[in-house]
N, C-alpha and C positions, 0 to 999 in steps of 0.2 A: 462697530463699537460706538455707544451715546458718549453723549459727554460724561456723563455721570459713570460710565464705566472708564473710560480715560482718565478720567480723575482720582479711580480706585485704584487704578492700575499704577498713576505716578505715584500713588502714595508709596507705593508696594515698590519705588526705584531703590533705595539705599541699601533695603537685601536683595536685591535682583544684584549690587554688585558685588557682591560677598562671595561670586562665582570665582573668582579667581585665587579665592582661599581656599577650594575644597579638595580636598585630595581626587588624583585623578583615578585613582582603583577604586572609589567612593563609586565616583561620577559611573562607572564602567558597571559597576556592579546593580547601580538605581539603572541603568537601561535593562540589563540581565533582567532584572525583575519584573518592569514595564513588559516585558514584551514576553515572558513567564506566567502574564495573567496575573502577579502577584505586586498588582500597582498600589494597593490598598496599605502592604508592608511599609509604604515611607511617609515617614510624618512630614505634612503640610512644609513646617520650616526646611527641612533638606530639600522639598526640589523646589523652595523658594529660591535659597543658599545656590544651590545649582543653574538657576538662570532656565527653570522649565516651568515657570510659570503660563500661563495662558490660557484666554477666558474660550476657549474651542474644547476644553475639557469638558471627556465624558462624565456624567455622574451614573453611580452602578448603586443600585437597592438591592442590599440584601436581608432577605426574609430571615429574621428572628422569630417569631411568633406568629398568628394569622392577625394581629393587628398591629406590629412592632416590626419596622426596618431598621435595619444598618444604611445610610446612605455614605457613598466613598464619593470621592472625587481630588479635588486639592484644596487643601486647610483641616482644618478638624473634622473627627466622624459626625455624620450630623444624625441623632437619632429621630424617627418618626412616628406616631402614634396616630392610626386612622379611624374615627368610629363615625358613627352616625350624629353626633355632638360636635362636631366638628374636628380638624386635623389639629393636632398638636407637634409641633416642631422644638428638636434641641439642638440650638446651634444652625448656623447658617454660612457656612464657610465665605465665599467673597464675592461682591456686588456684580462681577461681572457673570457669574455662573448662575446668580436668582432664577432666570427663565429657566434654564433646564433641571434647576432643582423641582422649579411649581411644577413643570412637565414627566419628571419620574415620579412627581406623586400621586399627579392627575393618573400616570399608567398603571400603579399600583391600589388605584380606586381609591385613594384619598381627593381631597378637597384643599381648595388654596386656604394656607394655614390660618385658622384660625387665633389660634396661639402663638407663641416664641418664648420659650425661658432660653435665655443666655448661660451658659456654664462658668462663664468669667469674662474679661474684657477683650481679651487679645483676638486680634484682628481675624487671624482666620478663623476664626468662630461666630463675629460678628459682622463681618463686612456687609451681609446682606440685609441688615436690621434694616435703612435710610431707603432699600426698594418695599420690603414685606412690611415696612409700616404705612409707606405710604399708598401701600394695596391694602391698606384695613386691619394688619394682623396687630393684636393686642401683644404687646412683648413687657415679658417678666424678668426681672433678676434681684440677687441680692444688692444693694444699697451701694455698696463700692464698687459694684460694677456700672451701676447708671452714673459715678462722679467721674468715674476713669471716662467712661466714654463721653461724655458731656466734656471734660477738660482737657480730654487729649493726652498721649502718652509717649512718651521714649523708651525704648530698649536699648541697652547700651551694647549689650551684647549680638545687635544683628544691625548697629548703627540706624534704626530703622524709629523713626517720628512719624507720630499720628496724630492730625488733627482733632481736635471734638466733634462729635456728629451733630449732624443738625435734629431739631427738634423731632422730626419722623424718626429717626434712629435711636433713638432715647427708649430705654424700656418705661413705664406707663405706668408700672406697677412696682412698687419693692418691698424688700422683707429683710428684717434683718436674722432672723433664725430658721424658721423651715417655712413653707408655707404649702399644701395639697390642691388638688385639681381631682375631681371625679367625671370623670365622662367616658362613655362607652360601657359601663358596668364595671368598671377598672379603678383604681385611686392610682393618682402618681401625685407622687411626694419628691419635692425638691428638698434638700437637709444641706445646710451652712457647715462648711466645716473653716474654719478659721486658720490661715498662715500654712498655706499649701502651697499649691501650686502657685497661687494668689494672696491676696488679701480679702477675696471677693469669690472664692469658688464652692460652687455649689457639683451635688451629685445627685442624680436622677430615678428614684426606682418604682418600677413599675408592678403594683403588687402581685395582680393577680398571674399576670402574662410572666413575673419571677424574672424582671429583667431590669437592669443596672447601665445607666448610661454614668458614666464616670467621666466623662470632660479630660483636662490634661493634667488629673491625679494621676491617670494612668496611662502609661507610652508602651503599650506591648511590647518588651521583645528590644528596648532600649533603655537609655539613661536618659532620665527626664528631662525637659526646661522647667528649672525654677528660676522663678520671678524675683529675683530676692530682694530688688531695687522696690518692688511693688507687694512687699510683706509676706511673700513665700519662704519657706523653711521645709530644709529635709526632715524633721523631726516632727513637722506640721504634718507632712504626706505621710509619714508612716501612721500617723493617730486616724488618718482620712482613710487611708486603704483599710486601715483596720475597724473602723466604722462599717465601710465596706463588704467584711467580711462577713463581720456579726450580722448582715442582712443577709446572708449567700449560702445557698445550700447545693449541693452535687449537680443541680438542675439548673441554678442562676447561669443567664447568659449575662455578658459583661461586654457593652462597648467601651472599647477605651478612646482617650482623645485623639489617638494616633496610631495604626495596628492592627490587625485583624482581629474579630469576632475574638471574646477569648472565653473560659466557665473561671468559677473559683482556682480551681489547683494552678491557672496559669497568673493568676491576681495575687496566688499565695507566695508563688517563684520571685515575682516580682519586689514584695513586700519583705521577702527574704535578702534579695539585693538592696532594697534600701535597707535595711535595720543594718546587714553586713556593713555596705559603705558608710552609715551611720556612726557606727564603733570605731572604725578606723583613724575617721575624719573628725572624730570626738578626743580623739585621744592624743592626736597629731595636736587638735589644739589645744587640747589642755598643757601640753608641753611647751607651748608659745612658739610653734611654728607656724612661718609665714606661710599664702599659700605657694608660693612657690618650693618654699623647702618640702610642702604637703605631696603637692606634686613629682617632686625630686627624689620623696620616698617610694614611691610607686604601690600605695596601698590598694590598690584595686587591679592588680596584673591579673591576678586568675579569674575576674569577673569581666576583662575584656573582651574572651573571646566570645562568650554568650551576651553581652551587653553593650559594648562599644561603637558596634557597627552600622548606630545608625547617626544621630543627630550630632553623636559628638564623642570624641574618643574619649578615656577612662580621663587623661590627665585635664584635659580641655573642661569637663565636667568640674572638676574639682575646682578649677578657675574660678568657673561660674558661679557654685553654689558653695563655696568654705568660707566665706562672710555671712551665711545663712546658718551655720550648722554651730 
């Protein structure tokens, strides 16, 4: 490991020890999967949370389209776009895994990327910006994501502080509502959606190939992290998914931020869980309850068992984002 990956890696110490928060049938169940083939199922933060971080991860491409990948590994999905125009990358999960990411591209007949659009600031999506720019890659985002990154950030919720990146890390380019990209015979269109997941998140669709990278609007299969310290709102992500939709038809494939591969009907289930937890959590506080009494009410029991099991349990959720809602 360089320096420069040692350096990524202490950043990444404060939730590295959050390990001894996590429930041990959590912990039991993220190996079951690991070793199930189904490592793809856990979002970046839980095997941060868990203490399995480490820059010796594999990264796995999988085939979307005959020019669009899924890339897994650990942090956010990172999506891929190969043409003869050069490679266009979304998302970049964390500085120590850079090489094997340029190395599954190169396998997959891509090119060291030419591109970078950022989906938002948080770290496992960007960590790799400070190597891929100072290998040449032009890197794009919405406007609040180049200040977060530039000024550094806290998560209070994973105790976890991030420095500002240096100048190579910095996307290059910004926008503050949509901005497109044509290459390959394709258009990909980045689209702003305001007070999501972020304050600064963007979602990614690729026309021709009918495919949706969706960043950490979308947690397959979980209950999301919002940002809400950093201008995220559940009310925000439900207008964003719904964006979303109105681009998606029976055929759209959907990466999510964290997840496996998903189509529309799994974006709609989801979209169905926030509006539900939406009402609940609306109404709780319209009544001037604390979040704790929020919580104490247990308005989310019957969407625990489909939704609970991954980042953060029904009540824990409610913690997080009932200041947001």
């Amino acid at each position: 490991m360089n320096k420069q990956d040692k350096k990524a890696s202490k950043d990444y110490e404060p939730i590295l020890r959050l390990q001894e928060c996590v429930n041990f049938r959590r912990r039991i169940k993220m190996i079951a999967k690991i070793l199930s083939g189904f490592y793809f199922l856990i979002p970046g933060f839980l095997l941060l949370a868990t203490g399995a971080y480490a820059a010796d991860e594999e990264i796995i491409a999988i085939p979307v389209t005959e020019q669009v990948y899924m890339l897994t590994g650990q942090g956010g999905n990172i999506g891929l776009f190969t043409s003869k125009d050069g490679t266009f990358l979304i998302d970049d999960q964390f500085a120590p895994l850079t090489e094997k990411i340029v190395a599954v591209i190169k396998s997959v007949g891509g090119s060291y990327p030419k591109f970078l659009i950022n989906t938002h600031y948080h770290g496992d999506h960007t960590g790799g910006n400070e190597n891929l720019g100072q290998g040449g890659t032009l890197i794009f985002s919405h406007d609040n994501v180049r200040e977060r990154l530039s000024t550094g950030s806290f998560l209070n919720e994973f105790n976890m502080k991030r420095p500002g990146l240096p100048r190579d890390g910095l996307p290059v380019v910004t926008f503050s509502e949509d901005i497109s990209f044509h290459l390959g015979g394709d258009s990909i269109r980045a689209i702003h959606v305001p007070h999501a997941h972020t304050d600064g998140d963007s979602f990614i669709y690729v026309k021709t190939a009918n495919v949706i990278h969706a960043g950490d609007i979308f947690f397959n299969g979980f209950y999301p992290f919002i940002d809400v310290n950093h201008g995220g709102t559940l009310k925000g992500m439900i207008i964003a998914v719904d964006k979303m939709l109105a681009m998606s038809d029976d055929n759209t494939k959907i990466i999510p931020g964290h997840g496996p591969l998903a189509d529309k009907e799994e974006l709609t289930a989801y979209r169905q869980m926030l509006a539900t937890a939406y009402e609940r959590l609306r109404k709780l506080k319209a009544e001037g309850k604390t979040a704790q009494e929020a919580v104490d009410a247990k308005p989310l029991d019957d969407l625990e068992a489909t939704w609970g099991d991954g980042l953060f349990t029904g009540d824990r959720w409610i913690e997080v984002i009932y200041s947001g809602v």
